[in-house]
C-alpha positions in Angstrom: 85.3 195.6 116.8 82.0 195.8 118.1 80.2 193.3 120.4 78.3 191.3 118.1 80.6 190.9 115.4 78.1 192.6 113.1 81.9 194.5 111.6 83.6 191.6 110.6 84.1 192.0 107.1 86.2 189.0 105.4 85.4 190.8 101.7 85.6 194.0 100.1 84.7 194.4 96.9 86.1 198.1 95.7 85.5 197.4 92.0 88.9 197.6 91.4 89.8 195.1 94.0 89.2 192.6 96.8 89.9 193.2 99.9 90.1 190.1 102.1 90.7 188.7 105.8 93.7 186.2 105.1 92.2 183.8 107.3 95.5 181.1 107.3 96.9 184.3 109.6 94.4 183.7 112.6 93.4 183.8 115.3 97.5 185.2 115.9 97.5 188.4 113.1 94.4 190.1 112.0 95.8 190.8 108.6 94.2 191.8 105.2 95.8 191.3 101.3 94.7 193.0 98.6 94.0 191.2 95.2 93.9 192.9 91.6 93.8 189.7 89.7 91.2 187.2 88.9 94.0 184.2 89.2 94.9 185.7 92.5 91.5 185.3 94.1 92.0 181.2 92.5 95.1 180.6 94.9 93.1 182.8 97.8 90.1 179.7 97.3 92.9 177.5 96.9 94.8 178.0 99.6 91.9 178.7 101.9 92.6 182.5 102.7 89.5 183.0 101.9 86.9 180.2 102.6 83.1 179.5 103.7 80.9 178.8 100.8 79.3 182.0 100.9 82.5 183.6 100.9 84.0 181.7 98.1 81.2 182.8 96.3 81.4 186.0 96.6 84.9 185.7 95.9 84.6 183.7 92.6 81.5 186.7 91.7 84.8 189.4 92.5 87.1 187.2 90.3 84.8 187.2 87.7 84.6 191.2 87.6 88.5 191.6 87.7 89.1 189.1 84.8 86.7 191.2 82.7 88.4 194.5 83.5 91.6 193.0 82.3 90.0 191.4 79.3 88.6 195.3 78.5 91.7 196.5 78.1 93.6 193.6 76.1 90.9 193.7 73.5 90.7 197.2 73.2 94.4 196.6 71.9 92.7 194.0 69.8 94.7 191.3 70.9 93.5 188.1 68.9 92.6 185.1 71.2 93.8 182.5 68.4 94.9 182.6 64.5 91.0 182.2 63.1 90.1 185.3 65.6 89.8 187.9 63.5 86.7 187.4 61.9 84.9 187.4 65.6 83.6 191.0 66.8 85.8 192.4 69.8 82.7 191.4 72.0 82.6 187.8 71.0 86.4 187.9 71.7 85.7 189.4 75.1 83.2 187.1 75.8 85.2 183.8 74.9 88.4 184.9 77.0 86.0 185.6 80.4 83.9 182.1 79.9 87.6 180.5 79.8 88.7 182.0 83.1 85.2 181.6 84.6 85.4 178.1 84.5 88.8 177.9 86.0 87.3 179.7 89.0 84.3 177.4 89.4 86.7 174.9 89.4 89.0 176.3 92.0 86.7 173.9 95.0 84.4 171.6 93.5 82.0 170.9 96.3 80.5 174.5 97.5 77.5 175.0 95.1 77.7 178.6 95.7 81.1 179.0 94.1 79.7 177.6 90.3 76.1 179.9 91.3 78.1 182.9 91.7 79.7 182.6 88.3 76.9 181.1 86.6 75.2 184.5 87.9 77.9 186.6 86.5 77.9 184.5 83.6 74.1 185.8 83.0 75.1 189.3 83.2 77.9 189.2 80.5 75.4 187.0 78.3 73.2 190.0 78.5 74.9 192.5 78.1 75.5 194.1 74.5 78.8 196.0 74.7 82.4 195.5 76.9 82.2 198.7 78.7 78.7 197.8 79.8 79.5 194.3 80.7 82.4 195.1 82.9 79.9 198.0 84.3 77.2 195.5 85.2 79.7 193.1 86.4 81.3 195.1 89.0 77.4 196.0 89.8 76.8 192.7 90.3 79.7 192.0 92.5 78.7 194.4 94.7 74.9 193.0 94.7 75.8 189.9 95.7 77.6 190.9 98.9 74.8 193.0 99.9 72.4 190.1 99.3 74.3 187.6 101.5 74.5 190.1 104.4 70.6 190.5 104.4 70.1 186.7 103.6 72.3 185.9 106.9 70.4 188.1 108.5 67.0 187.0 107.7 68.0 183.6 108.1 69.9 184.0 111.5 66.6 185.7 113.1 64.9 182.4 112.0 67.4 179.9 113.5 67.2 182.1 116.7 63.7 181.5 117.5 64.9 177.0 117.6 67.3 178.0 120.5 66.2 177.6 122.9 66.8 179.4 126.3 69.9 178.8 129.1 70.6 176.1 126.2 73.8 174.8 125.1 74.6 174.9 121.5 77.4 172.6 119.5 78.9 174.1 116.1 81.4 172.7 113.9 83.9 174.5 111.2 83.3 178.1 110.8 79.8 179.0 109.9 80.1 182.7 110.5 81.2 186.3 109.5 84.2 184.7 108.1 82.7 182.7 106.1 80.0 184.6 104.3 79.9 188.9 103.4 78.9 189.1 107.8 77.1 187.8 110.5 77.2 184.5 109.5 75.1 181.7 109.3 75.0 179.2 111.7 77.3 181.3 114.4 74.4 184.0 112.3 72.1 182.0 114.9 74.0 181.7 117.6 74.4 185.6 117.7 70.8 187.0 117.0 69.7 184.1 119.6 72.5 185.6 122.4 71.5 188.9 121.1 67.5 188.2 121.8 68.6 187.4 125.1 68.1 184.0 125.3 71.5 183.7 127.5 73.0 180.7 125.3 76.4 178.8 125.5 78.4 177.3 122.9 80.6 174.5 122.2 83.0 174.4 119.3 84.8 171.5 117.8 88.3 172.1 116.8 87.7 171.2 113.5 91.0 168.7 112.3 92.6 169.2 110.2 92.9 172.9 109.5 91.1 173.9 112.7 88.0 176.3 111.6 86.8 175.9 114.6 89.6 176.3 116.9 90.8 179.5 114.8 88.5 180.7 113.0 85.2 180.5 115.1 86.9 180.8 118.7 88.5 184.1 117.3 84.8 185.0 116.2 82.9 184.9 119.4 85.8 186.5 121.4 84.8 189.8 119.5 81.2 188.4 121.3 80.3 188.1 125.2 78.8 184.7 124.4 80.4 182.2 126.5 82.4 179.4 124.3 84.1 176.0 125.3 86.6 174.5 122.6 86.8 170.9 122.0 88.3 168.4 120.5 86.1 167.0 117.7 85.9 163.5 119.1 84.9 164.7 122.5 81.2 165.8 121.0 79.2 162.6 121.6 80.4 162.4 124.7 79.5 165.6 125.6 75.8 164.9 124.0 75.6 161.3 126.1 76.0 163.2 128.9 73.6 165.7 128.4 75.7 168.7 128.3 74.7 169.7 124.4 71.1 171.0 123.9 71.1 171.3 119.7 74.2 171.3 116.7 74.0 173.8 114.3 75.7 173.9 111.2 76.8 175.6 107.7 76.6 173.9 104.3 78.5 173.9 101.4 75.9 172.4 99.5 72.1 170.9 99.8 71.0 168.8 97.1 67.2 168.3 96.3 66.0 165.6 98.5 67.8 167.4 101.5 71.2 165.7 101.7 73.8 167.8 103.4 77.4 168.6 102.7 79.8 170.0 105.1 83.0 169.9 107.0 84.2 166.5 107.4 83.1 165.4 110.4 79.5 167.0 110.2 78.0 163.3 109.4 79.2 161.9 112.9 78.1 164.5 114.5 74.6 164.1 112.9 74.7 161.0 113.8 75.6 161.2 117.3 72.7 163.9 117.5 70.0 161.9 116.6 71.4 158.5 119.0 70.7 161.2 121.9 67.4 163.2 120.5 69.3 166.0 120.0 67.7 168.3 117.0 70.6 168.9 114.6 70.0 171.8 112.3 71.6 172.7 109.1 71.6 177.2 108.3 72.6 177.9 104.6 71.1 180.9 102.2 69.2 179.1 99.6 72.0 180.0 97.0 73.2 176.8 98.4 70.5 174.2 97.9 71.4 172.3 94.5 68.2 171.3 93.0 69.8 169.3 89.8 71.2 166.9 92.1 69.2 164.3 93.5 71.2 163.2 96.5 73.9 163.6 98.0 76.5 160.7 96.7 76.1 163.0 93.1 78.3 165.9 95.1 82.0 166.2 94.0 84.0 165.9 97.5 87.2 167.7 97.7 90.5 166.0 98.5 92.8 168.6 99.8 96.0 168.2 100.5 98.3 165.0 103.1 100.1 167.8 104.7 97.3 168.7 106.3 96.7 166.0 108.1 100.6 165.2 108.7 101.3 168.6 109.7 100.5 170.9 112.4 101.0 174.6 112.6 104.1 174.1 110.3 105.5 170.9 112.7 105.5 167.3 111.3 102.4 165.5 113.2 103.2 162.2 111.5 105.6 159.6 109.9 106.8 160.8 106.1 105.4 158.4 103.3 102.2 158.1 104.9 99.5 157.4 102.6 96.7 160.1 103.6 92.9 160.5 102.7 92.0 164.2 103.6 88.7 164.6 102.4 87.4 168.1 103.0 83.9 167.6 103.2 81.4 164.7 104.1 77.7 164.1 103.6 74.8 164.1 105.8 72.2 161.8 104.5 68.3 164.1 105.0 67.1 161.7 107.1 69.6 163.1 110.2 68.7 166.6 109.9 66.1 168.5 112.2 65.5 171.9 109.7 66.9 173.6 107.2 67.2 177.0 107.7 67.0 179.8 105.3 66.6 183.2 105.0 63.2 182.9 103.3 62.4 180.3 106.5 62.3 177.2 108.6 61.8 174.2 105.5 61.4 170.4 107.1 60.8 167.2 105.8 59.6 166.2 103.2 62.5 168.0 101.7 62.2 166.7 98.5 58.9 168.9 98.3 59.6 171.6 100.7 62.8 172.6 99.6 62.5 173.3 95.8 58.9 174.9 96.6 61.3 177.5 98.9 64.1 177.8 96.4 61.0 178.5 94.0 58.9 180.8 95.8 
């Protein structure tokens, strides 16, 4: 792989299939599955092979395009979707059957926005179009657009995070913000790579990231394919590391923005936002804008994911815990606005007032 990462690609979209980077198999196998089915991509989001709300996106857009290839060719057979079917045109039975299964991918994780924008964009496409064999045409189209979109946003965006890092400085990051969990490049490892690649000679800290370790797998594997210098550690070490002086700024993904600037990410983001600002330490938030959710208000209107107690009671397949435990493992937390520094986008740098500055950006 080359040097700055620029060649990780978690998802391929073929048009037939999609290609992915089984992330549950790193940093220890570098392995790839293949996935021909629309409910195959659901257990992929599921069961966090693929992950990174970019990259779920993308994913859901992919399982969209697969579920109307397979529709194609049931209702050419003119396979009835219920008794009273058979006064709807082949179309309006095409269309039915994909709405179904788009809403069991949205609904594969609730709290990335770009998931349900994804398939409300391929959702726009079918609506549009006037025949099968051109809907499944545009769709795969559209698949492919969307991957080519989030690689130039996290471009854009990562060469205007770079120019907030500063120099010789030390930068925190938490969960896995990068290649892996977007089309490439990243987004807030996107910074941290266009600001070591500008020269601005940069170190990194990365939390661990409990209880699935995004961090500690995921991002470590990341920026060994890099030259920047990286220190793991364990999540509650970071405001002592920031007390003592030894973190210059945080910078972090999303999974979703709502209008007034409210943040959700990674559990643990909100202590770490908080930590920030006790020790006047900016703490910046990098997502494409296909993650700010302008029909919520703020932030206690976003659905947060429970996952799974084994998680938590388990560690790389060894019991961590007493059995019969009772076990909250929330996902995701929020960061109220007031915490956060900047939100960066590939369009620009937007600060308070959010509220204002963030729909006039999503609406430029």
């Amino acid at each position: 792989m080359k040097k700055n990462g620029r060649d990780i690609k978690p998802i391929v979209w073929t048009g037939s299939t999609v290609e992915l980077i089984d992330q549950t198999k790193l940093p220890n196998s570098l392995e790839t599955v293949t996935l021909t089915d629309s409910n195959q991509v659901i257990s992929a989001i599921k069961n966090l092979k693929v992950r990174g709300a970019p990259a779920i996106g993308i994913a859901g857009a992919c399982a969209v395009a697969l579920a109307a290839q397979k529709i194609q060719k049931e209702t050419v057979k003119n396979q009835p979707i219920d008794n009273n079917s058979h006064s709807l045109t082949k179309l309006e039975i095409f269309r039915q059957k994909l709405t179904s299964i788009s809403n069991q991918i949205r609904q594969s994780r609730p709290t990335a926005i770009n998931l349900d924008w994804a398939v409300t964009r391929m959702m726009f496409i079918m609506h549009q179009s006037d025949s099968i064999n051109t809907t499944v045409l545009k769709l795969n189209d559209e698949a492919s657009q969307i991957i080519k979109e989030d690689i130039t946003a996290n471009l854009s965006l990562s060469h205007h995070g770079s120019a907030l890092i500063e120099k010789n400085s030390a930068v925190l990051t938490h969960c896995n913000a990068g290649a892996l969990a977007t089309a490439g490049h990243g987004t807030a490892l996107g910074i941290i790579k266009s600001a070591w690649a500008s020269g601005k000679n940069i170190s990194v800290f990365i939390t661990e990231t409990r209880p699935v370790l995004q961090g500690a797998r995921l991002t470590s594997w990341e920026l060994s394919q890099t030259d920047i210098p990286y220190t793991l550690i364990v999540d509650s070490a970071a405001a002592s590391l920031m007390y003592s002086g030894e973190i210059s700024c945080v910078v972090v993904g999303a999974d979703r923005i709502t209008a007034n600037g409210d943040i959700a990410n990674k559990i643990g983001t909100y202590g770490l936002a908080i930590a920030a600002r006790a020790n006047n330490i900016p703490f910046y938030v990098a997502a494409p804008l296909s993650t700010i959710d302008l029909s919520i208000n703020s932030g206690d209107k976003i659905p947060i994911e429970h996952r799974p107690a084994a998680e938590v009671t388990s560690l790389l397949g060894y019991s961590s815990a007493l059995t019969g435990l009772t076990v909250q493992n929330m996902a995701f937390d929020i960061t109220p606005n007031h915490l956060v520094s900047a939100v960066i986008t590939e369009l620009g740098i937007i600060r308070q007032p959010y509220n204002l500055n963030l729909e006039a950006m999503v609406n430029s």
